[in-house]
TORFIGU-448682 format. One record per atom (N, C-alpha, C): residue in three letters; x, y, z. Coordinates in steps of 0.2 Angstrom, whole numbers, padded with zeros to 4 digits, always signed. Example, Ala and Ser with C-alpha at 12.3 -4.5 7.8 and 13.67 -1.06 7.14 Angstrom:
BEGIN
Ala+0066-0028+0039/Ala+0062-0022+0039/Ala+0066-0016+0039/Ser+0064-0011+0035/Ser+0068-0005+0036/Ser+0064+0000+0039/
***
This chain:
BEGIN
Unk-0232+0080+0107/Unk-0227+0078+0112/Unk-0222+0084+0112/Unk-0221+0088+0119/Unk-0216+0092+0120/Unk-0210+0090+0118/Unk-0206+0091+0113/Unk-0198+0087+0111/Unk-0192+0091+0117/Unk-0194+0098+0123/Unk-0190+0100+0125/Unk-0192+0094+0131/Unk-0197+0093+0133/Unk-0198+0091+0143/Unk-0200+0082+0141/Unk-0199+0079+0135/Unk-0199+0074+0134/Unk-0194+0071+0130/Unk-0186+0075+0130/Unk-0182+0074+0127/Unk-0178+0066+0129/Unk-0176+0069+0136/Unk-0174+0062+0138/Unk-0178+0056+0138/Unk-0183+0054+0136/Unk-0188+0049+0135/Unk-0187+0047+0127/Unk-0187+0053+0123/Unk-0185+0053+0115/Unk-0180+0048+0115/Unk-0172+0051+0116/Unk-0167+0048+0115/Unk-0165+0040+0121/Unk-0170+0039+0124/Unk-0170+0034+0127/Unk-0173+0029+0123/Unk-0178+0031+0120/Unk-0182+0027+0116/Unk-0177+0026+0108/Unk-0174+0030+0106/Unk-0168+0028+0101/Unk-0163+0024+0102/Unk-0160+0025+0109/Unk-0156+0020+0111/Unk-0156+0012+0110/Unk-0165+0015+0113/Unk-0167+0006+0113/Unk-0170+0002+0107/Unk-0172+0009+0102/Unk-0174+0007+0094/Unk-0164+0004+0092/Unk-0161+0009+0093/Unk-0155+0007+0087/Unk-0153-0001+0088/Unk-0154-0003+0095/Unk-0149-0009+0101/Unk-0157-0013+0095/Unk-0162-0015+0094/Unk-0166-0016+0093/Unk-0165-0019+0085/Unk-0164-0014+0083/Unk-0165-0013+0073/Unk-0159-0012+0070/Unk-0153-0009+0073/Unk-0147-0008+0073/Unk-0146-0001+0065/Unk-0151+0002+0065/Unk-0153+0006+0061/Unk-0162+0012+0063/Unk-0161+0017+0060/Unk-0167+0021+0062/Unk-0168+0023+0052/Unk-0173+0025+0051/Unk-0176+0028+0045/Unk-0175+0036+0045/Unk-0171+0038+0038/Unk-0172+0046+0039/Unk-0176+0048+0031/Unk-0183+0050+0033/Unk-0187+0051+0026/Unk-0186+0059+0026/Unk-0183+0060+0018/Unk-0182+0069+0016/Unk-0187+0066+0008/Unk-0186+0071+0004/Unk-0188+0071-0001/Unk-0185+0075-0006/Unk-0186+0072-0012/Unk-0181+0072-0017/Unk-0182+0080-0019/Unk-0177+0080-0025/Unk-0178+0088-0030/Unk-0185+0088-0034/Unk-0187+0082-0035/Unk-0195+0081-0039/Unk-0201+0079-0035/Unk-0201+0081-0028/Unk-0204+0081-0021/Unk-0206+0073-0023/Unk-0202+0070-0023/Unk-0204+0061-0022/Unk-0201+0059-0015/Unk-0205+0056-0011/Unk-0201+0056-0005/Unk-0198+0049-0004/Unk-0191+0050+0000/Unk-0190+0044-0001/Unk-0185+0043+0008/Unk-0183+0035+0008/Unk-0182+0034+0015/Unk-0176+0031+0015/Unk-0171+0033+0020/Unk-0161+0032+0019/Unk-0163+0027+0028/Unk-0160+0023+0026/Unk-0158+0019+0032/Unk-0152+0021+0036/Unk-0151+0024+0042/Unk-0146+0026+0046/Unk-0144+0022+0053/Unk-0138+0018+0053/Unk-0135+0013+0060/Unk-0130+0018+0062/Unk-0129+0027+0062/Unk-0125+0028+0065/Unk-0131+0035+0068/Unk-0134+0034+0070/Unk-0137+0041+0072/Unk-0136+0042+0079/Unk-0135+0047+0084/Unk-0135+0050+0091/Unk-0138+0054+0092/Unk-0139+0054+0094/Unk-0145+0061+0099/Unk-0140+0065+0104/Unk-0141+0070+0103/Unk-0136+0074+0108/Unk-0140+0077+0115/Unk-0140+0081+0120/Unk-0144+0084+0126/Unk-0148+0088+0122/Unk-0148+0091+0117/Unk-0151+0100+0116/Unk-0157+0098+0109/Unk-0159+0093+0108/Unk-0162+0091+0103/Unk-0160+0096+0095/Unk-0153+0091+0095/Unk-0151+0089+0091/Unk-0145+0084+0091/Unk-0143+0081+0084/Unk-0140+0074+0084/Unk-0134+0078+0079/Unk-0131+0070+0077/Unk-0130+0070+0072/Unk-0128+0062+0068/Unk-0125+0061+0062/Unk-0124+0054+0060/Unk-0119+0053+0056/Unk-0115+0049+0057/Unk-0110+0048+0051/Unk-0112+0048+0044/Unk-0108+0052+0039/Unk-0110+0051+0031/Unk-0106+0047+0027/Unk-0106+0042+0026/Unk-0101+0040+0023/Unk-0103+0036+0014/Unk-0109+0032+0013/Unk-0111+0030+0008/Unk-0118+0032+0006/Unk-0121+0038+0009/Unk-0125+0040+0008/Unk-0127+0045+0002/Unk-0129+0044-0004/Unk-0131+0051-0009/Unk-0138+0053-0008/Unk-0143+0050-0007/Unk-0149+0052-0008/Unk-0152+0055-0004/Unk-0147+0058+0004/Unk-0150+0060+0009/Unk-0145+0069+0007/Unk-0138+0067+0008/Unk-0138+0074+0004/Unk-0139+0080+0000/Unk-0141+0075-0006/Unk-0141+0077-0012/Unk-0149+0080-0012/Unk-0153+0077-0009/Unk-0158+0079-0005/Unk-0159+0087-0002/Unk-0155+0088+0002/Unk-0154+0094+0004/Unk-0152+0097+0003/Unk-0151+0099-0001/Unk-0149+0102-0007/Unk-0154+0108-0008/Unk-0159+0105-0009/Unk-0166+0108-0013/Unk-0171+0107-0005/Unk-0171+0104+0000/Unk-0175+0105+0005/Unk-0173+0101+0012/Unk-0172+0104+0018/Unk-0167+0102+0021/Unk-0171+0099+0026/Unk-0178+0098+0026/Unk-0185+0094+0032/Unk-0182+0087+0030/Unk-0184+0083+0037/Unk-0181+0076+0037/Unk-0186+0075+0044/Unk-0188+0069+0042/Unk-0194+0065+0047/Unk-0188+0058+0051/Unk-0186+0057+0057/Unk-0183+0051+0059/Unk-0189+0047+0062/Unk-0188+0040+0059/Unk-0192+0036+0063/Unk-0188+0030+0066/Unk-0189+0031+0072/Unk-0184+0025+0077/Unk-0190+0021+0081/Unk-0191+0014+0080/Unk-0198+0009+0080/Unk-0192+0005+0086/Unk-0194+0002+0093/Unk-0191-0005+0096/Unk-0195-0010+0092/Unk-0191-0013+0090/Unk-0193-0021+0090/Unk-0189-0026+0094/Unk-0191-0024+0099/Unk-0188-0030+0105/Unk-0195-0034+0105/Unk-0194-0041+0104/Unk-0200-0046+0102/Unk-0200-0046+0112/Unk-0199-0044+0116/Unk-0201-0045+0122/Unk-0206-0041+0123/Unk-0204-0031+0123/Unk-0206-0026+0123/Unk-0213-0029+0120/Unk-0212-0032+0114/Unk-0220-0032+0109/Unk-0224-0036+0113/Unk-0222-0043+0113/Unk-0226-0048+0117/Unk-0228-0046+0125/Unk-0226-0043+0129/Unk-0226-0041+0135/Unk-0230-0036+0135/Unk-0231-0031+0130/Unk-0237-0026+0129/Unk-0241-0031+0125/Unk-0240-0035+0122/Unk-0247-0038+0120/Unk-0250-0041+0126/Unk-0245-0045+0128/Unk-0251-0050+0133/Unk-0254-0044+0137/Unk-0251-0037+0141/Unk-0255-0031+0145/Unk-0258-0028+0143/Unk-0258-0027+0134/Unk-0264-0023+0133/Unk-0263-0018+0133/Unk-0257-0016+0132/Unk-0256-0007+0133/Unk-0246-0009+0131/Unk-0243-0004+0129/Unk-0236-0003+0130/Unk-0236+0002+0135/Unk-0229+0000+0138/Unk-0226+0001+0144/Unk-0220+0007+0141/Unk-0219+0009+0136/Unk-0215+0013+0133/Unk-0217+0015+0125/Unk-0213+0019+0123/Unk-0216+0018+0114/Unk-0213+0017+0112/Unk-0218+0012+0107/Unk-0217+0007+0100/Unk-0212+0011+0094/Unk-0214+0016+0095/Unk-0211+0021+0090/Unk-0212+0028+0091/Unk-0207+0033+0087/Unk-0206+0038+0087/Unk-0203+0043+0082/Unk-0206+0046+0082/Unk-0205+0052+0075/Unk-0202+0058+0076/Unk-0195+0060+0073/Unk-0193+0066+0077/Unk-0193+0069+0067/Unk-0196+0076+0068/Unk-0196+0079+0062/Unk-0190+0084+0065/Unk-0187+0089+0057/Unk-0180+0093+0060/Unk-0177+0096+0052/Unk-0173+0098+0052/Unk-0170+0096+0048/Unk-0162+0096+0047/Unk-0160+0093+0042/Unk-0151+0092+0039/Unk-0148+0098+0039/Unk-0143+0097+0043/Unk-0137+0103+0044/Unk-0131+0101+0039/Unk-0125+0105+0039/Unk-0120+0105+0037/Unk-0117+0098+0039/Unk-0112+0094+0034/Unk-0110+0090+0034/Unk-0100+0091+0034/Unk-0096+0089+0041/Unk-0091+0093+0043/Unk-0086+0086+0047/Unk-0081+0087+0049/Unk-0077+0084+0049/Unk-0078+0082+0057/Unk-0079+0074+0059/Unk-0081+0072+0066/Unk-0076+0073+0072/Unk-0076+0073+0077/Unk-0073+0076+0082/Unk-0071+0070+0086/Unk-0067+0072+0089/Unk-0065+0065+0093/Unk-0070+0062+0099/Unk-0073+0067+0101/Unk-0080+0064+0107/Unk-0084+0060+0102/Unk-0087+0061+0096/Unk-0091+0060+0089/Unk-0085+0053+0089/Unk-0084+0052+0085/Unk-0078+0044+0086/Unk-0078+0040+0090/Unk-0077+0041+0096/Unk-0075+0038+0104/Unk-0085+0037+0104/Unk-0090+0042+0102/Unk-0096+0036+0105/Unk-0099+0031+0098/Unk-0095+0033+0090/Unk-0096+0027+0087/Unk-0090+0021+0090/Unk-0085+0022+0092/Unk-0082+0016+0091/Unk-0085+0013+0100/Unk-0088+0017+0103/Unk-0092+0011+0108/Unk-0098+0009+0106/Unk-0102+0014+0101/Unk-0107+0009+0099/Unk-0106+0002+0096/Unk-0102+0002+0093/Unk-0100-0003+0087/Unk-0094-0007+0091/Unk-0094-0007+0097/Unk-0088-0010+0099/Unk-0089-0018+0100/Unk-0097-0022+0101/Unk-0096-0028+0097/Unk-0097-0032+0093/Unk-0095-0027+0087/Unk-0096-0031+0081/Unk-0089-0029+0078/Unk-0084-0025+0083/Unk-0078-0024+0080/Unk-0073-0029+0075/Unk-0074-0035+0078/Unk-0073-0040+0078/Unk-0074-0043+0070/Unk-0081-0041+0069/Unk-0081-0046+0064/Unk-0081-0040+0056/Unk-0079-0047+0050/Unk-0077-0045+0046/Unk-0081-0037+0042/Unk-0087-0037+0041/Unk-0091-0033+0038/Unk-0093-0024+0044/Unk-0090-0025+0050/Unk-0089-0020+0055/Unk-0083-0013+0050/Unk-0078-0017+0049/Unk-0073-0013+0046/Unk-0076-0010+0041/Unk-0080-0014+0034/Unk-0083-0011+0030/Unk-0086-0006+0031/Unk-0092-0008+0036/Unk-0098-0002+0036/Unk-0096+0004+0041/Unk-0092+0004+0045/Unk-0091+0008+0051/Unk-0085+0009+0052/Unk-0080+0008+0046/Unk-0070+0006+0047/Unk-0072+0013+0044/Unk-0066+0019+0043/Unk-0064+0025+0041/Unk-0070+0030+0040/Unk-0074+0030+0046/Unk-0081+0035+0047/Unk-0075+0041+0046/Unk-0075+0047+0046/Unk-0074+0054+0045/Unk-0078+0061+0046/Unk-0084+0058+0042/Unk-0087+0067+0042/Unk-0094+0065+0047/Unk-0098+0068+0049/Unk-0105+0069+0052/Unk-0106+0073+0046/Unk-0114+0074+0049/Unk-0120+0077+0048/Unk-0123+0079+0053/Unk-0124+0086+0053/Unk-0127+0088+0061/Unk-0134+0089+0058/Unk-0140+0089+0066/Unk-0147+0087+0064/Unk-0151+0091+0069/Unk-0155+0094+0067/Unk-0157+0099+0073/Unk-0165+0097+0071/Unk-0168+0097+0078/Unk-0175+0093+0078/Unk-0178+0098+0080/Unk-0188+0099+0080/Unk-0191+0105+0080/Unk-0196+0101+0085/Unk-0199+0095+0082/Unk-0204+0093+0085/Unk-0201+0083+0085/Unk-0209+0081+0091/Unk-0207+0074+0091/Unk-0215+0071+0093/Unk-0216+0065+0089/Unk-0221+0063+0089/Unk-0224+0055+0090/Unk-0225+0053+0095/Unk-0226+0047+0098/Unk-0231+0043+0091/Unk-0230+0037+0091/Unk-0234+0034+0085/Unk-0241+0034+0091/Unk-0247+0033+0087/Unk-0252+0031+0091/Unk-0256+0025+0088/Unk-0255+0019+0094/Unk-0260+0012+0092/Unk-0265+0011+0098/Unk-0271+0017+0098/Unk-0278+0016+0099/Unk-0273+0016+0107/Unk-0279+0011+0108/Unk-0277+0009+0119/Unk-0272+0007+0120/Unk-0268+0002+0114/Unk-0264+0004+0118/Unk-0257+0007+0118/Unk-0257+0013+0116/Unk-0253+0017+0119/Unk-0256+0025+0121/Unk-0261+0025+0122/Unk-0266+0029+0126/Unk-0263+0031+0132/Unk-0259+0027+0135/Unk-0256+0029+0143/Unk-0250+0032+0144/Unk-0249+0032+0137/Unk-0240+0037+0137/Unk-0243+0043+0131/
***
């Protein structure tokens, strides 16, 4: 998968993984090369392939990078329609999933465009009480620069994308 001429397809597919799972998987591997896998509900994709994501209770994905900065994201739809509706045709009409490899940048203080699109992603669940916990006084990002991107493959059907 070209990650430059299929980029808008990438991050459309994240879009509709996050609205979906309301989190993406980021798999790095440790200082003792065990690999391991940090759940992320703040990730963005930016136009130029790369992203970034808020840091806030995360050790295992910095402290990671430390010793090796490679990261694998996997962002899966799970909209039970999307599923059921390529099951009954026999083929997906978009993808199931997607894997963007890259790695961890610098961890730095977010900006107010970076703010303004968490506080619309989360805008509703602002409301309720555990919104403030997980997403009340975000502050720093993680910037993320991607190399390549790679469609999951399930046989026929996803043979047509």
């Amino acid at each position: 998968m070209d990650i430059q001429k299929h980029w808008p397809e990438i991050r459309n597919h994240f879009n509709k993984s996050f609205r979906t799972n309301f989190h993406v998987s980021i798999g790095s591997v440790d200082k003792d090369d065990n690999p391991t896998v940090t759940p992320i509900g703040s990730l963005f994709l930016n136009r130029d392939q790369t992203g970034f994501y808020f840091e806030k209770f995360l050790t295992k994905l910095p402290s990671n990078s430390k010793n090796n900065k490679n990261i694998c994201v996997l962002g899966v739809n799970s909209s039970t329609s999307f599923w059921l509706t390529s099951l009954f045709k026999g083929q997906f009409t978009g993808y199931p999933a997607i894997k963007l490899y890259g790695q961890l940048g610098e961890k730095r203080k977010a900006t107010d465009i970076e703010m303004k699109k968490l506080n619309s992603r989360m805008r509703f669940t602002k409301w309720l009480k555990g919104n403030d916990y997980l997403w009340g006084n975000m502050e720093f990002v993680r910037e993320l620069t991607f190399s390549k991107g790679e469609k999951i493959n399930l046989g026929k059907m996803t043979e047509n994308l």
